[in-house]
Biopython code that builds the backbone (N, CA, C, O; Angstrom):
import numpy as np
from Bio.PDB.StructureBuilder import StructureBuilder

atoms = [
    (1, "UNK", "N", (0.854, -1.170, 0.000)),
    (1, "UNK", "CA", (0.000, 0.000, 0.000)),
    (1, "UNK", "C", (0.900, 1.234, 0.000)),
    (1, "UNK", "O", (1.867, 1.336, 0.755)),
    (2, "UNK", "N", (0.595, 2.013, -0.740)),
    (2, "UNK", "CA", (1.197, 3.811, -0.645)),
    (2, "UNK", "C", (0.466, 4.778, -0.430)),
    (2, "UNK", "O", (-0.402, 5.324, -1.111)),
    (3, "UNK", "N", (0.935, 4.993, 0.730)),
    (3, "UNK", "CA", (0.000, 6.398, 1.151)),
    (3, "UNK", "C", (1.016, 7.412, 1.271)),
    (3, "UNK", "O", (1.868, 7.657, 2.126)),
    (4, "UNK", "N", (0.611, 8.050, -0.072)),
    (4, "UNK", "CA", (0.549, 9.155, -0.454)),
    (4, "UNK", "C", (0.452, 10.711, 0.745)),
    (4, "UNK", "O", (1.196, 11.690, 0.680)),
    (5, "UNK", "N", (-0.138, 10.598, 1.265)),
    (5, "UNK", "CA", (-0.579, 12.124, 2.392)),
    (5, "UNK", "C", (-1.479, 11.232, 3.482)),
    (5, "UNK", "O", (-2.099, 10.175, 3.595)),
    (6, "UNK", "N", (-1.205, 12.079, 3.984)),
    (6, "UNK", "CA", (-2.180, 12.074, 5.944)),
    (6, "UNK", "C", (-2.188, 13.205, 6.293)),
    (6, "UNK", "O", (-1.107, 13.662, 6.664)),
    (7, "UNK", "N", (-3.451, 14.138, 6.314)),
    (7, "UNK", "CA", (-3.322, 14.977, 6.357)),
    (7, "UNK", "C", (-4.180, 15.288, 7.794)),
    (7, "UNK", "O", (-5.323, 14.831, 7.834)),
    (8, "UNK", "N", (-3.705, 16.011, 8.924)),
    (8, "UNK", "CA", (-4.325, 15.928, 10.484)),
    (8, "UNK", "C", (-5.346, 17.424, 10.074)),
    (8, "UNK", "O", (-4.982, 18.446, 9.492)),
    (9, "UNK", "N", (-6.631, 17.085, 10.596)),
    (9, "UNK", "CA", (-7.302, 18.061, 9.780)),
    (9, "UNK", "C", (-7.594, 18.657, 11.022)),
    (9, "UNK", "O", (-7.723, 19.868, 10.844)),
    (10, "UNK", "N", (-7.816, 18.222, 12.653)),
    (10, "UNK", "CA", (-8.238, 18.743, 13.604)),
    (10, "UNK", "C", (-7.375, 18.136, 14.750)),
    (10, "UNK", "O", (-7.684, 16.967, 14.980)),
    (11, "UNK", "N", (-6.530, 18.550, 15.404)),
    (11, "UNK", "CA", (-6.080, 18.642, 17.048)),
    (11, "UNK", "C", (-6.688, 18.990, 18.169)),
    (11, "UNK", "O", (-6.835, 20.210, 18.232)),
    (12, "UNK", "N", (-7.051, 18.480, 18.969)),
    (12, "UNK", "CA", (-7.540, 18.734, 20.544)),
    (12, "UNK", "C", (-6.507, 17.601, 21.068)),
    (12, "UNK", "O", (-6.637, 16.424, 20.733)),
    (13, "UNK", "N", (-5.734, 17.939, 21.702)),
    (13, "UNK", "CA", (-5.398, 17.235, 22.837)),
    (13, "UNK", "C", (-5.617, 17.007, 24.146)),
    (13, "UNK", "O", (-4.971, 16.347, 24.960)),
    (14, "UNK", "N", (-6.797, 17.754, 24.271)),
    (14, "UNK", "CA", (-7.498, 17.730, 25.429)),
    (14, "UNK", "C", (-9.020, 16.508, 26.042)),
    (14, "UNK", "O", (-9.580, 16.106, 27.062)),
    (15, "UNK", "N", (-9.044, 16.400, 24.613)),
    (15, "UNK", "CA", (-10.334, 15.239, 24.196)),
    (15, "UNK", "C", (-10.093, 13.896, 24.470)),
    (15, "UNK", "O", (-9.107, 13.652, 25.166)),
    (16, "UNK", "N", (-10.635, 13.166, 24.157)),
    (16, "UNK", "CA", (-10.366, 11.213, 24.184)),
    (16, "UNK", "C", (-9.900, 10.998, 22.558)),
    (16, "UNK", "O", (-9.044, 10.201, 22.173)),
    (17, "UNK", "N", (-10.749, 11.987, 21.658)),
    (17, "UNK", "CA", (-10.470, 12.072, 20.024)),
    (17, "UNK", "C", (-9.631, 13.277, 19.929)),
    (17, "UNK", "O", (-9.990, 14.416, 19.631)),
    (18, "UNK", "N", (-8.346, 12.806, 20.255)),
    (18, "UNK", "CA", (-6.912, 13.657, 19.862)),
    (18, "UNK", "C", (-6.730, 13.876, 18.755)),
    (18, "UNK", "O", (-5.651, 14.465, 18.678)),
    (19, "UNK", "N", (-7.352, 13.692, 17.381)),
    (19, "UNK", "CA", (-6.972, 14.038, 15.692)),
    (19, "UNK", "C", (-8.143, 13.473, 15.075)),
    (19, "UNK", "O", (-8.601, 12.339, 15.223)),
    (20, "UNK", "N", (-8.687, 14.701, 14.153)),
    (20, "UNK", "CA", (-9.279, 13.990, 12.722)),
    (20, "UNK", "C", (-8.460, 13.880, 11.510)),
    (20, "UNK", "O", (-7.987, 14.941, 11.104)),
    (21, "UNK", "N", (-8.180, 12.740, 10.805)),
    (21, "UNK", "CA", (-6.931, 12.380, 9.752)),
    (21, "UNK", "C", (-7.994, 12.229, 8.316)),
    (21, "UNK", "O", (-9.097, 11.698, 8.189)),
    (22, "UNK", "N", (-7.142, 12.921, 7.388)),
    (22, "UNK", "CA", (-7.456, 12.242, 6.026)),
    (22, "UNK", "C", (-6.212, 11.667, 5.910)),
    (22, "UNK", "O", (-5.200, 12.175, 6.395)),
    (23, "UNK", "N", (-6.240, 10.245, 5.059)),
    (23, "UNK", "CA", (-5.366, 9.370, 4.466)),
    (23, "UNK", "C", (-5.626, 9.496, 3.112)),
    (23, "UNK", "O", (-6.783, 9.205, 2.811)),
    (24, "UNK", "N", (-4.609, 9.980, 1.831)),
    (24, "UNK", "CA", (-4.878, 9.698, 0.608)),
    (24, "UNK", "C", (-3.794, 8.322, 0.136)),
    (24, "UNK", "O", (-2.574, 8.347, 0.294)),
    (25, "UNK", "N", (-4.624, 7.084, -0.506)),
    (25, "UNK", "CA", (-3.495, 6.398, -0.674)),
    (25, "UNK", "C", (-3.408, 6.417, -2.276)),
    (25, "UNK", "O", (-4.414, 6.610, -2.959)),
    (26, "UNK", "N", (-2.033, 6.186, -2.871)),
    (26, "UNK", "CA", (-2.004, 6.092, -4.031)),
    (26, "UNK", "C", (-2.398, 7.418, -5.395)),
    (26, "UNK", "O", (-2.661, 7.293, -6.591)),
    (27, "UNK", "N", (-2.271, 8.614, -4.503)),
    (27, "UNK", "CA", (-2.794, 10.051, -4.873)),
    (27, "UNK", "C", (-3.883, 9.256, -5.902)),
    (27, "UNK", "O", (-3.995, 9.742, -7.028)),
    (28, "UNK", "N", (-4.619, 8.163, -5.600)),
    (28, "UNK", "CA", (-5.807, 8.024, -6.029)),
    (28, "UNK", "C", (-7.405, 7.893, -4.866)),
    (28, "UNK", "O", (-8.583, 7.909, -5.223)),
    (29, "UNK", "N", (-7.051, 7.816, -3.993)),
    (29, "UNK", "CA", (-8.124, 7.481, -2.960)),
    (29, "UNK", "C", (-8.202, 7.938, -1.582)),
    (29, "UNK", "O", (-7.281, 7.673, -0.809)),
    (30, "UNK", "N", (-9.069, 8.502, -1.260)),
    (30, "UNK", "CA", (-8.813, 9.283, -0.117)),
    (30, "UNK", "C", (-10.131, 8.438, 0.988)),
    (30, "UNK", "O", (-11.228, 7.931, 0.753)),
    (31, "UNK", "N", (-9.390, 8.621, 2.101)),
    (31, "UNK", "CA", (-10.541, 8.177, 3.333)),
    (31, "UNK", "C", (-10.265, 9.158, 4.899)),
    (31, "UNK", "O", (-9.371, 9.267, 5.739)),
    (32, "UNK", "N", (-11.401, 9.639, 4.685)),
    (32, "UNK", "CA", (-11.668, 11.393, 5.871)),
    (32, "UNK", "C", (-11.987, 10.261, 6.845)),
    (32, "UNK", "O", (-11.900, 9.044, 6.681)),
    (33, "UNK", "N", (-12.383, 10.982, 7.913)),
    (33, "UNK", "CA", (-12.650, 10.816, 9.677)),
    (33, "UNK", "C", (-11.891, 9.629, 9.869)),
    (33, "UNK", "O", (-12.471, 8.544, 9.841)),
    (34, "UNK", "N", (-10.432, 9.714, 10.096)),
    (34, "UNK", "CA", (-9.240, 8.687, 10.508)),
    (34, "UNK", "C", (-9.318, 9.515, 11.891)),
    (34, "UNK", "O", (-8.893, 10.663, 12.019)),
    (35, "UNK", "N", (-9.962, 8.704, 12.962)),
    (35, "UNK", "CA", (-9.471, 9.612, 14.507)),
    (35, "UNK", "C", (-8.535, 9.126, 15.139)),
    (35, "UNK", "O", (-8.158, 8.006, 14.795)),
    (36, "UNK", "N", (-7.801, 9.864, 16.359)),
    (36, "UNK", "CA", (-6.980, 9.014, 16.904)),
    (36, "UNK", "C", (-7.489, 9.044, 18.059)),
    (36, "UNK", "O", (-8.354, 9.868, 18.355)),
    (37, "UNK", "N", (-7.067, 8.217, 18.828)),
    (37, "UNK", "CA", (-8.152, 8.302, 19.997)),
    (37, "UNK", "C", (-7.097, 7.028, 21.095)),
    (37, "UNK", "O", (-6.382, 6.027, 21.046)),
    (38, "UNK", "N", (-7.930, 8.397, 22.307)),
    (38, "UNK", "CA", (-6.780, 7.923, 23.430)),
    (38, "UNK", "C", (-7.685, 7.344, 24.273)),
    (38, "UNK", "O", (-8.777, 7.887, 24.441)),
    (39, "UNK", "N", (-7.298, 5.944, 25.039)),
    (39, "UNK", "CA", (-8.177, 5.512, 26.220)),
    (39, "UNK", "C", (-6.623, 4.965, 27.455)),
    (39, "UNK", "O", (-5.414, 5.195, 27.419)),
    (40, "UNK", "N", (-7.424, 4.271, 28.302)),
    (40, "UNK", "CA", (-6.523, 3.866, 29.400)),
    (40, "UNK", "C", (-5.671, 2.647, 28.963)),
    (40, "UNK", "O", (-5.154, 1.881, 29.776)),
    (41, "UNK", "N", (-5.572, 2.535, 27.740)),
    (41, "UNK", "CA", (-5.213, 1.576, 27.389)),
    (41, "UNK", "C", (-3.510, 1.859, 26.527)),
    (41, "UNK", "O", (-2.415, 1.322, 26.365)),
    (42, "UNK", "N", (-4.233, 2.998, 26.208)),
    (42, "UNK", "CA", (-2.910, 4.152, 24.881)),
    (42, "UNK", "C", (-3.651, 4.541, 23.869)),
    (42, "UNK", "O", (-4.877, 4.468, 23.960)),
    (43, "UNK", "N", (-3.143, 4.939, 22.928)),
    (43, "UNK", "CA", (-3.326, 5.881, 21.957)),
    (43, "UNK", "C", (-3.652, 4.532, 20.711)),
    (43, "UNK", "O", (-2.936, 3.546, 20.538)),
    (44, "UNK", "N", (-5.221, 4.944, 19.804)),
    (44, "UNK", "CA", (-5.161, 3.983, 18.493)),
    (44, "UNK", "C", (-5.493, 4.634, 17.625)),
    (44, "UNK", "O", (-5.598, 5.820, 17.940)),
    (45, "UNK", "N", (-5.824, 4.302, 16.163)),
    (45, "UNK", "CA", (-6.300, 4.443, 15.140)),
    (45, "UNK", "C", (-7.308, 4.273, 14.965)),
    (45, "UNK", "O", (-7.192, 3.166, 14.438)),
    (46, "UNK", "N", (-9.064, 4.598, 14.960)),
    (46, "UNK", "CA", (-10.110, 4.641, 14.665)),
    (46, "UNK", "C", (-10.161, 4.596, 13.792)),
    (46, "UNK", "O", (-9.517, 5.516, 13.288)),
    (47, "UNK", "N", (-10.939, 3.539, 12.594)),
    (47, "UNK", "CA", (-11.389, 4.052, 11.142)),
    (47, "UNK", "C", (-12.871, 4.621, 10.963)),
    (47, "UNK", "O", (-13.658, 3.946, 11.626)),
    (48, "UNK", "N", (-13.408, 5.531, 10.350)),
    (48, "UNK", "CA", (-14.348, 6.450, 10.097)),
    (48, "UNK", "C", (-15.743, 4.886, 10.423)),
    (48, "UNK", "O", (-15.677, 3.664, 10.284)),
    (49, "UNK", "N", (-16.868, 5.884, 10.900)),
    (49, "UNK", "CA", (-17.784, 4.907, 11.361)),
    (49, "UNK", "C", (-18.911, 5.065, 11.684)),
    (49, "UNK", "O", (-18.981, 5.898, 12.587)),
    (50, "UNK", "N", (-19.969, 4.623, 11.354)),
    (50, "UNK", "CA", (-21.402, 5.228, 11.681)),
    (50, "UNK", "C", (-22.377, 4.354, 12.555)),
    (50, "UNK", "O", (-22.327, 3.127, 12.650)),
    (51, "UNK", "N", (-23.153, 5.080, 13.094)),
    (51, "UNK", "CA", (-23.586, 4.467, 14.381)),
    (51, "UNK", "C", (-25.465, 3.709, 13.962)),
    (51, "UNK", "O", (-26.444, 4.338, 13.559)),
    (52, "UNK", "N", (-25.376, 2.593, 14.191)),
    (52, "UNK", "CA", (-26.234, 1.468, 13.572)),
    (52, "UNK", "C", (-27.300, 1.949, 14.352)),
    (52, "UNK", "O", (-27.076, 2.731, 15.276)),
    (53, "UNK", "N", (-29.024, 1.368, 13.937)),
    (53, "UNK", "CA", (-30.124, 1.534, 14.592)),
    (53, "UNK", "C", (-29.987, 0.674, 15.976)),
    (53, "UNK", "O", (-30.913, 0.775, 16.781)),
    (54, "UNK", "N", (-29.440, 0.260, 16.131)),
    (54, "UNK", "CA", (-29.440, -0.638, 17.090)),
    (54, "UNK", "C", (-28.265, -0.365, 18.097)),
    (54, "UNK", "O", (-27.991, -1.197, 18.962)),
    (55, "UNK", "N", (-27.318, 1.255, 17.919)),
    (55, "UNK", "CA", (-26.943, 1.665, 18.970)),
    (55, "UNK", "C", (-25.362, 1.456, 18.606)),
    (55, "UNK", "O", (-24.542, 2.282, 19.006)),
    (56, "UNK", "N", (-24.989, 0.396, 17.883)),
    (56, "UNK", "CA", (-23.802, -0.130, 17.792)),
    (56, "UNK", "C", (-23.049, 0.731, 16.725)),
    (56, "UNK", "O", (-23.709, 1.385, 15.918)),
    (57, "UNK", "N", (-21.514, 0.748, 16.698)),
    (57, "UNK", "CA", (-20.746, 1.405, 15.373)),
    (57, "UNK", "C", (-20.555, 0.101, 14.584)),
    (57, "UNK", "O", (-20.710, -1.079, 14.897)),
    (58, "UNK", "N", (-20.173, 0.702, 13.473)),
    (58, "UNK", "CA", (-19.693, -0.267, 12.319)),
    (58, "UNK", "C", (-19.013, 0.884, 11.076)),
    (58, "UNK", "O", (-19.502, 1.894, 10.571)),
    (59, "UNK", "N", (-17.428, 0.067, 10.843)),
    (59, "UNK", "CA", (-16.722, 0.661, 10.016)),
    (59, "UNK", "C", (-17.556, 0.910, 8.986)),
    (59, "UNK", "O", (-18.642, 0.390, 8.730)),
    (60, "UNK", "N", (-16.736, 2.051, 8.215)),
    (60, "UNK", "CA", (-17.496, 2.229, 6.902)),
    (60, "UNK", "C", (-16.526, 1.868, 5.969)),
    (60, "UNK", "O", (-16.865, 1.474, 4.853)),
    (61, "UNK", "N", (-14.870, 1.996, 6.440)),
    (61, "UNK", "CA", (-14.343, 1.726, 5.689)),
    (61, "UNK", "C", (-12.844, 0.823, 6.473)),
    (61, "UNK", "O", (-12.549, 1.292, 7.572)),
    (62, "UNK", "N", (-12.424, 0.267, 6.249)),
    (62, "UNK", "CA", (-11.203, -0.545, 7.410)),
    (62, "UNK", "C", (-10.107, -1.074, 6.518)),
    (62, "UNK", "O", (-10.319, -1.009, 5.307)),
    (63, "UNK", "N", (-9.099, -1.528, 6.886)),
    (63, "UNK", "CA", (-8.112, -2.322, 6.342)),
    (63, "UNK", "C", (-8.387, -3.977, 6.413)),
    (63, "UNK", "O", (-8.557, -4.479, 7.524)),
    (64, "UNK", "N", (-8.427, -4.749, 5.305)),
    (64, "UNK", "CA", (-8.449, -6.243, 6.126)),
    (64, "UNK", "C", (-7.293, -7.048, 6.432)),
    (64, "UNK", "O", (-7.371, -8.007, 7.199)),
    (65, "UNK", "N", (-6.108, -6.659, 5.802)),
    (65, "UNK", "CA", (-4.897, -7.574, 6.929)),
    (65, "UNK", "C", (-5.012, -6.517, 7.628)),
    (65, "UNK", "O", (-5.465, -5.378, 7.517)),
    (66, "UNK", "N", (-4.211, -7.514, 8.785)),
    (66, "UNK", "CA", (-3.421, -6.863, 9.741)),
    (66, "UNK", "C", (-2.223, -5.996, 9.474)),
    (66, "UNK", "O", (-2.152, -4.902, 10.034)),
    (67, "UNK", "N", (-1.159, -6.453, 8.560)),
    (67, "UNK", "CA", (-0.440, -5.753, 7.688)),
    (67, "UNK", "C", (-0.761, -4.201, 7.326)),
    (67, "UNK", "O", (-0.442, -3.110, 7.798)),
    (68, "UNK", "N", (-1.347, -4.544, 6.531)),
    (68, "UNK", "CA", (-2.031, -3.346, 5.789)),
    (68, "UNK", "C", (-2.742, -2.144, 7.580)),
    (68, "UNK", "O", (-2.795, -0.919, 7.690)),
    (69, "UNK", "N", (-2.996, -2.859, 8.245)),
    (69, "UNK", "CA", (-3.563, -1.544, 9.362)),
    (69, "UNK", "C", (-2.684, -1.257, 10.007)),
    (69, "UNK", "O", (-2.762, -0.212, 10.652)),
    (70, "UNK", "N", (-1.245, -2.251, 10.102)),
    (70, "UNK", "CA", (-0.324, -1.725, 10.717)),
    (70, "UNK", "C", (0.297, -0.624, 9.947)),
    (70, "UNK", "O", (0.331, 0.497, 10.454)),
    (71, "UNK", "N", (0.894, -0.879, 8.524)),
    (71, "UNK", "CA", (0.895, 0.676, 7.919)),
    (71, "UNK", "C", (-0.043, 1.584, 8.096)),
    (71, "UNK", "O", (0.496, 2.409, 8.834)),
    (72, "UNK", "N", (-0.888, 1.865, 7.921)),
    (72, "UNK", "CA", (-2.107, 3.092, 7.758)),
    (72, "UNK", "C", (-1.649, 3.323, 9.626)),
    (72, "UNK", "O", (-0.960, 4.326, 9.811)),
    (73, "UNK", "N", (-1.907, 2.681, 10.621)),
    (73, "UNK", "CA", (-2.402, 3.369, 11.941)),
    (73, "UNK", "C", (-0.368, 3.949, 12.335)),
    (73, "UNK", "O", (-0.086, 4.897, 13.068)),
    (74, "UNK", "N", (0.568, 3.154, 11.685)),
    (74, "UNK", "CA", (1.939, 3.526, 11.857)),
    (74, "UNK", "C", (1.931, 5.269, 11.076)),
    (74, "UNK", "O", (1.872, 6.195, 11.885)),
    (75, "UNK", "N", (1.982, 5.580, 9.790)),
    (75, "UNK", "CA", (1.623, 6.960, 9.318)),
    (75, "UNK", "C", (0.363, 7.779, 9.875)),
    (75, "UNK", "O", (0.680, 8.837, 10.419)),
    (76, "UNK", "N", (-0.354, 7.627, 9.858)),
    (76, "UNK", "CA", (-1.204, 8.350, 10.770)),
    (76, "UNK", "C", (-0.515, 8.974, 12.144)),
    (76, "UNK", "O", (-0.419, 10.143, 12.517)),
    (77, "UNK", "N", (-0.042, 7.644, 12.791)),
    (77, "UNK", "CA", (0.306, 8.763, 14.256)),
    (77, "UNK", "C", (1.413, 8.859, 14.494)),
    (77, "UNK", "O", (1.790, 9.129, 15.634)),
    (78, "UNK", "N", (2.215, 8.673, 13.525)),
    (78, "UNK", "CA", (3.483, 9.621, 12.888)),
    (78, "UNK", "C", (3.316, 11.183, 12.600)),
    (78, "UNK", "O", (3.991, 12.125, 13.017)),
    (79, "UNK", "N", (2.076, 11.159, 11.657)),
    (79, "UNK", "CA", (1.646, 12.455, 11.551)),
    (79, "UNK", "C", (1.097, 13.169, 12.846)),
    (79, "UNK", "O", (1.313, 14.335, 13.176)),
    (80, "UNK", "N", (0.149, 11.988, 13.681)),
    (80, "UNK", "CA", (-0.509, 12.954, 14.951)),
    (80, "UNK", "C", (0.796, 13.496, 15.505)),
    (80, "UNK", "O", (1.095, 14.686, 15.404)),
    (81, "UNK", "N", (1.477, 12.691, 16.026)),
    (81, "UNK", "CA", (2.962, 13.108, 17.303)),
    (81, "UNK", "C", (3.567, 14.635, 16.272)),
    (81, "UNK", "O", (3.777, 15.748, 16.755)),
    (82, "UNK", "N", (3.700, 14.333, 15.118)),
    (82, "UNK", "CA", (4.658, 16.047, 14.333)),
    (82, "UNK", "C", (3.703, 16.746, 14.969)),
    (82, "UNK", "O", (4.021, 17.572, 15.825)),
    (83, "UNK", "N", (2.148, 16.465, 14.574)),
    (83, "UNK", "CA", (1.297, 17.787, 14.818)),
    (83, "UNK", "C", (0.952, 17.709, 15.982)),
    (83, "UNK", "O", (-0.154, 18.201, 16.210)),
    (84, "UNK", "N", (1.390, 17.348, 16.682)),
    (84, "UNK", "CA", (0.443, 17.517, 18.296)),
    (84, "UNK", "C", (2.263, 18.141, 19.079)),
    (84, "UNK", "O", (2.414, 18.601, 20.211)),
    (85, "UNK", "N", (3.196, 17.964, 18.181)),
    (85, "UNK", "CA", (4.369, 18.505, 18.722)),
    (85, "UNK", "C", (4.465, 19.814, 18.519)),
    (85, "UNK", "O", (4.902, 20.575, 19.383)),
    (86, "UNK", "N", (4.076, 20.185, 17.390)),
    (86, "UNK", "CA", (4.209, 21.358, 16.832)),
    (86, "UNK", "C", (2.909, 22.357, 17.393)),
    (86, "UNK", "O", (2.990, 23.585, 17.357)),
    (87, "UNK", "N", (1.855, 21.712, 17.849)),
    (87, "UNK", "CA", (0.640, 22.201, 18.533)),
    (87, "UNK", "C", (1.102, 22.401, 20.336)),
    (87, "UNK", "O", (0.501, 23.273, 20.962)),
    (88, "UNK", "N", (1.975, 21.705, 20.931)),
    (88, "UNK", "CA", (2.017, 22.147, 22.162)),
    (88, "UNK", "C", (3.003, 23.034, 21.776)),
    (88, "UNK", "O", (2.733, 24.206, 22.040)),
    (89, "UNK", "N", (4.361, 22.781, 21.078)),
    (89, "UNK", "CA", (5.090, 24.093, 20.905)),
    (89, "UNK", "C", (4.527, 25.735, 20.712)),
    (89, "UNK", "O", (5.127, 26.703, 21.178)),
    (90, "UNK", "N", (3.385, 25.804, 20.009)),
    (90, "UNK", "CA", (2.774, 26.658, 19.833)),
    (90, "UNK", "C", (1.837, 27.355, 21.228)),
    (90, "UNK", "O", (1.260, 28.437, 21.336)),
    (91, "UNK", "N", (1.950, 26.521, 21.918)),
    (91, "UNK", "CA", (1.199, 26.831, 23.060)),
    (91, "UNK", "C", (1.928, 27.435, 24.209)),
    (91, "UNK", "O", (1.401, 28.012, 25.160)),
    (92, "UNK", "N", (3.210, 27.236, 24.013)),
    (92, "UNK", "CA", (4.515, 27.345, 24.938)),
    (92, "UNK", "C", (4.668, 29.309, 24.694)),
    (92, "UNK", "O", (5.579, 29.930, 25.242)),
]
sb = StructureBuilder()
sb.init_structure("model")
sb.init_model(0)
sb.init_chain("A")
sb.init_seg("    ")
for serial, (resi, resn, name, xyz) in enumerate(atoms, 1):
    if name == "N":
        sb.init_residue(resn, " ", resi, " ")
    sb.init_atom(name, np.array(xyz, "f"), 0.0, 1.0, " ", f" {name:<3s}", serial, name[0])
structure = sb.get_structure()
């Protein structure tokens, strides 16, 4: 897989949803609401997701290896840490 851009479209580091990410892979395909999201557990990769009649989420869009999500969630919060570095610097 080549991904092309990750682009961090929103920072709060104050939230549980620390980043909204676009991923373009292959400067052919793009996939918006990549969150990152922090629990007591650490920091993951959310893929974009809508919430079922029945209360529950379900991807809209995901990786199916494991492989393949380990790239995408590895660039992604490569990108969060620059921008959340460059966002507390700014705060300093």
């Amino acid at each position: 897989m080549n991904i092309t851009d990750v682009k961090i479209r929103k920072v709060n580091l104050e939230n549980t949803v620390k980043a909204i990410v676009s991923v373009t892979i292959g400067d052919e395909f793009v996939i918006h609401d990549i969150k990152v999201v922090e629990t007591p557990k650490g920091i993951f990769v959310a893929m974009p997701s809508r919430k079922t009649p029945d209360g529950k989420y379900r991807d809209i869009a995901h990786p199916i290896s494991q492989e393949v999500r380990a790239i995408l969630s590895q660039a992604v919060l490569e990108a969060f840490q620059s921008a959340a570095g460059e966002k507390e610097q700014a705060a300093v």
